[in-house]
VOMARLUM-590782 format. One line per field, with one value per residue (C-alpha): y, x negated, z negated; residue in one letter. Coordinates in steps of 0.5 Angstrom, whole numbers, plus 2048, in hexadecimal, padded with zeros to 3 digits. Layout:
! residues N
c2 = (Y  ...)
c1 = (X  ...)
c3 = (Z  ...)
code = (A  ...)
***
This chain:
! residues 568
c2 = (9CA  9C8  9C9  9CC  9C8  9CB  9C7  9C8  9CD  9CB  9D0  9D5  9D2  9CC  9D0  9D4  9CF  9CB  9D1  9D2  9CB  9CA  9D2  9D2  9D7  9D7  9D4  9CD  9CC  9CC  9C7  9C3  9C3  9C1  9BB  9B9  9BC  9BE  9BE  9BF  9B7  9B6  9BB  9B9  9B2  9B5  9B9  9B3  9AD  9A8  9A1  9A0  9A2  99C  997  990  98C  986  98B  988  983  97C  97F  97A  974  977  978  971  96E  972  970  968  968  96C  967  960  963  963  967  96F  973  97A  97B  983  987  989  991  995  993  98D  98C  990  98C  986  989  98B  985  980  984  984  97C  97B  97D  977  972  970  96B  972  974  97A  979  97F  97E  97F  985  982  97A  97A  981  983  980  97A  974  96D  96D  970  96B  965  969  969  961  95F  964  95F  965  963  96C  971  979  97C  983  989  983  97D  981  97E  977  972  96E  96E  96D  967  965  966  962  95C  95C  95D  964  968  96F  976  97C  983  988  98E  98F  98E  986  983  97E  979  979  973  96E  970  96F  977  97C  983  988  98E  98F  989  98A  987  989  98D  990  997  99A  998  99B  998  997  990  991  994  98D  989  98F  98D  986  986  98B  985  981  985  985  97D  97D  982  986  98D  990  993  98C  98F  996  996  994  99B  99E  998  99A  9A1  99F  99B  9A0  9A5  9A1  99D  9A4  9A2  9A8  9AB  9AB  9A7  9A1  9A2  9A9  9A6  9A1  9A6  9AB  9A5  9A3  9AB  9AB  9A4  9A7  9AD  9AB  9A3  9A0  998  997  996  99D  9A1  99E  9A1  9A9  9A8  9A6  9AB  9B0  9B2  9B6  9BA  9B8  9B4  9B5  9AF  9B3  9B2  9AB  9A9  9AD  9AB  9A4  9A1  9A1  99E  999  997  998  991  98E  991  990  98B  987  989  984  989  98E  98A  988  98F  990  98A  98B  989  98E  994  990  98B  991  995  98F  98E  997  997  992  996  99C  99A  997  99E  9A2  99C  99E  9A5  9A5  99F  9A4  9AA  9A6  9A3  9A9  9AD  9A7  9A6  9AE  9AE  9A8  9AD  9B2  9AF  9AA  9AE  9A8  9AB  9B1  9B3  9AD  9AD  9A8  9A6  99E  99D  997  996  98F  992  996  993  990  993  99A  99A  99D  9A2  9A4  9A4  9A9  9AE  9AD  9AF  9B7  9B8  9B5  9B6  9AF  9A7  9A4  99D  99C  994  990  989  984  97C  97C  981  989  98B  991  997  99D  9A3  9A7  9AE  9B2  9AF  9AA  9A2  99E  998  999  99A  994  98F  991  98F  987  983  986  985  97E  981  988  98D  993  999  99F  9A2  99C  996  991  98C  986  984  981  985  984  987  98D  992  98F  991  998  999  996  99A  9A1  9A0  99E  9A4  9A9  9A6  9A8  9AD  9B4  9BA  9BD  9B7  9B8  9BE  9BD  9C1  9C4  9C4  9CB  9CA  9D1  9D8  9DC  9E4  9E4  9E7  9DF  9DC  9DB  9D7  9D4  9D3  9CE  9CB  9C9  9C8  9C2  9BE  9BD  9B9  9B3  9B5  9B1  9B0  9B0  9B5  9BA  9BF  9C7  9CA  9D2  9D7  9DE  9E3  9E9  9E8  9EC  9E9  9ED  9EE  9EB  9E4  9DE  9D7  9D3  9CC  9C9  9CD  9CE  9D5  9D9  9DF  9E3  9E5  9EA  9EE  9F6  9F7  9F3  9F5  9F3  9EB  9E8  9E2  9DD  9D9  9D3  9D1  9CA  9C9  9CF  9D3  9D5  9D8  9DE  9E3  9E3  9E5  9E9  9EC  9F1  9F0  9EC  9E5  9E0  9DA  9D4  9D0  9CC  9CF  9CB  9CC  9CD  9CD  9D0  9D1  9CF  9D4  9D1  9D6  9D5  9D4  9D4  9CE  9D0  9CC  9D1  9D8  9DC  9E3  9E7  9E9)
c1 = (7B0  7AA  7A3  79E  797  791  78C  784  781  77A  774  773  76B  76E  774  76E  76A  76F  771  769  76A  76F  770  778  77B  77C  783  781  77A  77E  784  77F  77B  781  781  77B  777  771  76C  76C  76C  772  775  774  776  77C  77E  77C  780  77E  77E  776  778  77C  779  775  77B  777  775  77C  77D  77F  77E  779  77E  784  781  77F  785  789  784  785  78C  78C  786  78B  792  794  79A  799  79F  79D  7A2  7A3  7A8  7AE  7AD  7A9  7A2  7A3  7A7  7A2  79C  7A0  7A1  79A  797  79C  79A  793  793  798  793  78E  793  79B  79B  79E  7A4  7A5  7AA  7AD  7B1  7B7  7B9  7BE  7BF  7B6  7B5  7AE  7A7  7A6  7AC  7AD  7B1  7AC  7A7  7AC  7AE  7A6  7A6  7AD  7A9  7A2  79F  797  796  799  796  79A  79A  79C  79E  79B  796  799  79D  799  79E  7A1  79A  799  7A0  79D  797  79B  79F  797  798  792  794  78F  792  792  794  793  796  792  790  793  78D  78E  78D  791  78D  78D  788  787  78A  789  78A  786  789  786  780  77A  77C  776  77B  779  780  785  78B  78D  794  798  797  790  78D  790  78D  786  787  789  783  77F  782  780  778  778  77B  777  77D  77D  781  786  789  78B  78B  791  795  793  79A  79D  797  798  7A0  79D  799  79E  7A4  7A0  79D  797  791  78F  787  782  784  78B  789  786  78B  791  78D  78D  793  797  793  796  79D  79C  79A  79C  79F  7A0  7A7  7AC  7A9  7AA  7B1  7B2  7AF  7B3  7BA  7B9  7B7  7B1  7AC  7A7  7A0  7A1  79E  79D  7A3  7A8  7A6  7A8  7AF  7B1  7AC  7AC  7B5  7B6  7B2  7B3  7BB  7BB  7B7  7BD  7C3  7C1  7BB  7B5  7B3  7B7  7B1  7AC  7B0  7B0  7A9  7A7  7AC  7A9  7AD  7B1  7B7  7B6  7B3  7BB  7BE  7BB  7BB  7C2  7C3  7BE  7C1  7C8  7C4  7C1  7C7  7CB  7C5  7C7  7CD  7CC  7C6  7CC  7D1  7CC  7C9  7CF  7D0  7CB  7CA  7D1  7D0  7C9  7D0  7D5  7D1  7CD  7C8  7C4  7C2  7BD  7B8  7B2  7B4  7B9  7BC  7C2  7C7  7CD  7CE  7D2  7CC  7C8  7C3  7BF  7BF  7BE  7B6  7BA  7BE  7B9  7B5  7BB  7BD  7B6  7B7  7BD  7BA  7B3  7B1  7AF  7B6  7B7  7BE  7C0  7C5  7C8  7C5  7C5  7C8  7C1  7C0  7BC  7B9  7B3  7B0  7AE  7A9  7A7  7A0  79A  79E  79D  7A5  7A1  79D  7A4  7A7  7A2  7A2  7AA  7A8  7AA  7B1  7B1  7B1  7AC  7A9  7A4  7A1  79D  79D  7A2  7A7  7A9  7AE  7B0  7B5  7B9  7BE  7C4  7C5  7BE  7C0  7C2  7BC  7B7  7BB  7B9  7B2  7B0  7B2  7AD  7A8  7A8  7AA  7A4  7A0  7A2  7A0  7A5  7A2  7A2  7AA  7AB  7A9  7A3  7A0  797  795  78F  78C  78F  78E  792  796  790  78D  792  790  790  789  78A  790  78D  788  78E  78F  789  788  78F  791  795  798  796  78F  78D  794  796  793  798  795  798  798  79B  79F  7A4  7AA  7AF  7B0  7B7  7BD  7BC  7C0  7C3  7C2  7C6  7C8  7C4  7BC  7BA  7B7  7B3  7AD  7A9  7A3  79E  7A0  798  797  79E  79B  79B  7A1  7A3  7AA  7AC  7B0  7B2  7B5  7BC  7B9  7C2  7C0  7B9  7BD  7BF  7B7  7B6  7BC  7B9  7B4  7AF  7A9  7A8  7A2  7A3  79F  7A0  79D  79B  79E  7A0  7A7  7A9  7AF  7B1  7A9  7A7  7A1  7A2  79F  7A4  7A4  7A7  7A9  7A7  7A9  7AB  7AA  7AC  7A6  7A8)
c3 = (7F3  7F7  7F4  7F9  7F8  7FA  7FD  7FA  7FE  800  7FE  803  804  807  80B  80E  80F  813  817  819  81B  81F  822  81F  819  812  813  817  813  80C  80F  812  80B  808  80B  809  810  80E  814  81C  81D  818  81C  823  821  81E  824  828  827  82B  82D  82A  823  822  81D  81E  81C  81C  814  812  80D  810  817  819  816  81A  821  822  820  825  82A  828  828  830  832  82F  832  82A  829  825  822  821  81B  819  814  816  815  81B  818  818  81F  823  81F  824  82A  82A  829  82B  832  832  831  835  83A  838  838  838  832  82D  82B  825  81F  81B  815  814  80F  80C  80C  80A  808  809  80B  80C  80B  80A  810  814  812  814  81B  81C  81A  81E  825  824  821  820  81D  81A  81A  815  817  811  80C  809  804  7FE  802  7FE  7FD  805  807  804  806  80C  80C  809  811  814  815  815  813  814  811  814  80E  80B  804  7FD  7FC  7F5  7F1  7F5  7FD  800  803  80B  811  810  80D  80F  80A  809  802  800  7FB  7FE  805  808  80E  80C  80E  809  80C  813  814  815  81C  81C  818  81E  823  820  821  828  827  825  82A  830  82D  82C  834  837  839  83A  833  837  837  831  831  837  830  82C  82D  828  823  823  821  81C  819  819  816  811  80E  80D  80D  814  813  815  819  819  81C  821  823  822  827  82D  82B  82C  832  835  832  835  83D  83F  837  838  83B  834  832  839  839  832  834  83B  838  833  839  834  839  835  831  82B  825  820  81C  822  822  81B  81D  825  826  81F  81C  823  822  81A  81D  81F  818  814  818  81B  81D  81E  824  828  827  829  82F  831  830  833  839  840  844  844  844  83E  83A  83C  839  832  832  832  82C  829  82A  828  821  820  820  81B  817  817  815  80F  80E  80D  80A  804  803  801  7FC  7F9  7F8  7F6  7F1  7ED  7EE  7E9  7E5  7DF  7DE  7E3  7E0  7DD  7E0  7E4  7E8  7EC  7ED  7F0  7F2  7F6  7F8  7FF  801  808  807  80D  80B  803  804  809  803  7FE  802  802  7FB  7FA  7FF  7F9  7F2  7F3  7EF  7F0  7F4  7F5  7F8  7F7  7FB  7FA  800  7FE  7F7  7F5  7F5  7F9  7FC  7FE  7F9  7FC  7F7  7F6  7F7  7F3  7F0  7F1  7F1  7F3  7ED  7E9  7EC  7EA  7E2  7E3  7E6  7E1  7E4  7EA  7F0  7F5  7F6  7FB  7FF  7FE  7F9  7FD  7FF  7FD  7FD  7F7  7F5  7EE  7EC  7EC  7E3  7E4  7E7  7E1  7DD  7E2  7E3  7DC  7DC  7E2  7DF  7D9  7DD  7E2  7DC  7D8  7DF  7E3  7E2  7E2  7E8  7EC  7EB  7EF  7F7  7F9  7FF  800  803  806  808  807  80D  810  817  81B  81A  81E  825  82B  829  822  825  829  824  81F  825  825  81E  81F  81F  81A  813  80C  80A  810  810  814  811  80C  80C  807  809  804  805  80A  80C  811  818  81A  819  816  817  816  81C  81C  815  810  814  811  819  818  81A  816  815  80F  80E  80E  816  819  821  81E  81E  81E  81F  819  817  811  811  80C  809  808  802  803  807  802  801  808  809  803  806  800  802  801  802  806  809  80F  814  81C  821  829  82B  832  834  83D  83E  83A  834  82D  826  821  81A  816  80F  809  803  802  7FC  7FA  7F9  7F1)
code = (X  X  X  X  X  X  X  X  X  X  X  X  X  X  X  X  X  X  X  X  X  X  X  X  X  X  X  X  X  X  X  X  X  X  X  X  X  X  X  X  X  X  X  X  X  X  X  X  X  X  X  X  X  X  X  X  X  X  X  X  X  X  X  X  X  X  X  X  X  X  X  X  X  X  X  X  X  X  X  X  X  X  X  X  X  X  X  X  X  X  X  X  X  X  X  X  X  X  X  X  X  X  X  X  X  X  X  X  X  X  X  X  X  X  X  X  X  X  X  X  X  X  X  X  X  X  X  X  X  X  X  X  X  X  X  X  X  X  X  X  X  X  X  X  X  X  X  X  X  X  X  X  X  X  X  X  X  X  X  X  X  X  X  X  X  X  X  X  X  X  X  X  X  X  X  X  X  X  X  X  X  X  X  X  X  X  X  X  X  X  X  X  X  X  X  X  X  X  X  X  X  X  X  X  X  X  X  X  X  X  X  X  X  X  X  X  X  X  X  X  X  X  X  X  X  X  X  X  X  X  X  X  X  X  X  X  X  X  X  X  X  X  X  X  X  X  X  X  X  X  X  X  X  X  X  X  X  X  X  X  X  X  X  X  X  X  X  X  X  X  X  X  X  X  X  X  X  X  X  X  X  X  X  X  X  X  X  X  X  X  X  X  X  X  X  X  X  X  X  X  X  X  X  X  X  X  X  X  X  X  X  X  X  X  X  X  X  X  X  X  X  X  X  X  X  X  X  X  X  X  X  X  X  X  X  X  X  X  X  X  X  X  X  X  X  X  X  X  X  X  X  X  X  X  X  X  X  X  X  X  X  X  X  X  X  X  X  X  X  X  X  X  X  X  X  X  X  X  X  X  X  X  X  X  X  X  X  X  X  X  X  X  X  X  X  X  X  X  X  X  X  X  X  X  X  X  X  X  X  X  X  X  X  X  X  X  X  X  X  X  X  X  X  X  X  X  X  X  X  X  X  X  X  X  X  X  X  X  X  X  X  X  X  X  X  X  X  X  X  X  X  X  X  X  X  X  X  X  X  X  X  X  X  X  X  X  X  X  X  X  X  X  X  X  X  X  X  X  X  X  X  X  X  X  X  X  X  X  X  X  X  X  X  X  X  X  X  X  X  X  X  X  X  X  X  X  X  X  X  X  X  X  X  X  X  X  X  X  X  X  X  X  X  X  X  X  X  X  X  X  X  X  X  X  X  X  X  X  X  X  X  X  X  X  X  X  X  X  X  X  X  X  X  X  X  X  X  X  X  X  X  X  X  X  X  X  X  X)
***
């Protein structure tokens, strides 16, 4: 079941106004008013994102206080560790700027934790690394947000930290040089999504500004931020827009080294999107955190030459494909453990534990249990003597929010509303199954337990043309915040013979009894079971998305199903 919502129209004296504007139809005026592009200017900038609507990054917190630093430590041949999470934010983040500085001087090295010995964000041990090295500064990069105690381990060794993230601050900010953190309350930065990735873009930003260095010092890296964006989730407005926009361009005409690598050995020709992003660049570049080490990302990333980079992407690809296969196999147990154990009916969230699972794929995991039992899931796993592990959430509903009413339970917590990971004790684990069920039963609404789908305009076939797609194309990048247009046209009635393709994609052609000249091919992912309604011959109402399909050189518009309905 998927319950189709529809987006809130905007009155037709704004669509008509707009359409006067800019000279478009009544299908772009609309989306364009639903994200929030009311005026010619707004549209210009949004169809045009440029370097020149990247912000002041001197407008962010604790800039002024970061930038000197850096410079006194480049100036007196002190010692700087670019320190980064071991995920693809995090280790995009360091090669970006452990690359732009390595540029100003040789006194640098980079430090990604590990996963399973040190766990997430900043370590003891990576302060005792940094110590033993000579290391005088510290940028911690996608972590250190809520570090009060490391930082003040550190400044007990005469190690100045600056950090760099971007997750929710608690009370107390640790006592660090700097912090850059545009979710922190009394910062002004005016954008307060940025990514790990794109909070170390900015300073190096900054660094380019204090230096008199032409910004592309730093944009030559946009290609990792892109990556970021796209793999940490965040919304695809505003500057990150901007950035994923440069960044695309980058991947798609001369990407770093590392990136390039990846796209030729996995012999990737086409255009990327932010989506293809997420699923070719970003899970091989997560393997080597998750099996491995996650210096090994960065190593590819920052990797000088094509023969250096061949050998980091080998033992990266070798990493993906173990993460496939655990991926599978944990899975199918923890699916089959929901299967025979009766406790799991009937709740709203999901906690699971296997102290067998690896610990590298338990989000991954998650993630799945959730495309089978629609609910809050955290899968748990044994590393170090604690349970340890990732929650993945639904639509509209906040598990960081639900995870932090149960921290009396737990040693260590974090993340967004949608992710996050936590630690207890192993005694703790029971407990916090229950807890956490009361918690999300006592706040999560009905709906939210059924998996949804926006609709953002319904439109006929006769709609669907070239130069609609090509403006479809322009208002990409795509991602939360700013997704692809989802139409609903209703009415439709299969042409031919429909037919299963691959393991069980519905492909069909599709076109309404009253406009039979416009028809149109359709595919409808994991849709078996939505073909007795197609076969049927009785009219269905569908929405989807427009996308470009090449086959033999030849460009056509395809329709990607979202959802199908019989007409009752």
């Amino acid at each position: 079941m998927l319950r189709w919502l529809f987006k809130e129209l905007p009155d037709t004296e704004s669509v008509q106004r707009l359409q006067q504007a800019l000279k478009v139809d009544e299908i772009v005026a609309t989306l364009l008013l639903q994200r929030g592009i009311t005026a010619y200017d707004q549209a210009k900038t949004f169809f045009r994102p440029a370097t020149e609507q990247l912000l002041d990054p001197y407008l962010m917190k604790g800039m002024t206080e970061a930038v000197p630093r850096i410079l006194s430590a480049i100036e007196n041949g002190q010692r700087i560790m670019v320190y980064g999470d071991y995920d693809v934010d995090g280790t995009t983040s360091v090669a970006l700027v452990f690359q732009f500085l390595k540029k100003l001087t040789d006194n640098i090295e980079y430090y990604i934790p590990d996963r399973y010995s040190e766990g997430y964000g900043i370590s003891f041990a990576g302060i005792d690394t940094a110590h033993d090295n000579g290391v005088s500064l510290i940028i911690a990069l996608d972590c250190g947000i809520r570090s009060v105690d490391k930082v003040a381990y550190a400044t007990q060794k005469g190690i100045d930290f600056i950090i760099c993230d971007h997750h929710l601050p608690a009370d107390e900010i640790p006592a660090a040089v700097a912090v850059l953190d545009p979710k922190q309350a009394d910062c002004p930065y005016p954008f307060k999504e940025l990514s790990g990735c794109g909070i170390g873009f900015k300073l190096c930003q900054a660094l380019c500004i204090a230096k008199e260095l032409p910004i592309a010092e730093a944009l030559q890296y946009a290609d990792l931020v892109a990556t970021s964006i796209g793999a940490d989730i965040v919304p695809i407005t505003g500057e990150n827009r901007v950035l994923a926009f440069l960044g695309l361009e980058l991947i798609n005409s001369n990407p770093g080294v590392g990136i390039k690598t990846i796209l030729q050995f996995n012999n990737i020709k086409k255009k990327l999107s932010i989506s293809d992003v997420v699923f070719i660049i970003a899970p091989r570049i997560n393997a080597a955190g998750r099996i491995a080490h996650g210096s090994n990302a960065v190593k590819l990333l920052i990797s000088p030459d094509q023969l250096s980079a061949d050998e980091f992407n080998q033992i990266i690809h070798f990493n993906n494909i173990e993460r496939k296969n655990l991926d599978t196999n944990i899975t199918q147990e923890a699916l089959e453990m929901m299967a025979t154990d009766d406790t799991f009916l009937n709740k709203k969230s999901t906690v699971l534990y296997s102290p067998t699972w690896h610990k590298g794929v338990v989000g991954i995991v998650a993630s799945r249990v959730i495309e089978k039992y629609y609910r809050p899931t955290i899968v748990l796993t044994e590393s170090n003597g604690k349970a340890t592990g990732s929650a993945r959430s639904v639509r509209d509903f906040d598990v960081h929010q639900a995870i932090t009413a149960c921290s009396d339970l737990l040693e260590q917590f974090g993340g967004h509303k949608y992710a996050a990971g936590l630690t207890m004790k192993l005694e703790n684990v029971e407990a916090f199954r229950t807890k956490f069920e009361e918690v999300v039963s006592s706040s999560i609404l009905d709906e939210m337990l059924i998996p949804s789908q926006e609709i953002d305009v319904e439109i006929s076939l006769e709609q669907i043309t070239p130069k609609l797609m090509r403006i479809l194309k322009q208002i990409g990048p795509y991602g939360p915040g700013n997704m692809q247009p989802v139409f609903l046209t209703r009415n439709l009635l299969n042409k031919g013979e429909a037919r299963i393709v691959g393991q069980n994609h519905l492909k069909l052609e599709v076109y309404s009894e009253t406009q039979k000249d416009f028809t149109f091919p359709a595919i409808f992912f994991k849709a078996l079971d939505y073909l007795p309604i197609v076969q049927s011959g009785n009219p269905f109402d569908m929405i989807y998305t427009i996308e470009e399909n090449e086959f033999n050189g030849q460009i056509t518009l395809q329709l990607v199903v979202k959802g199908l309905r019989q007409v009752i």
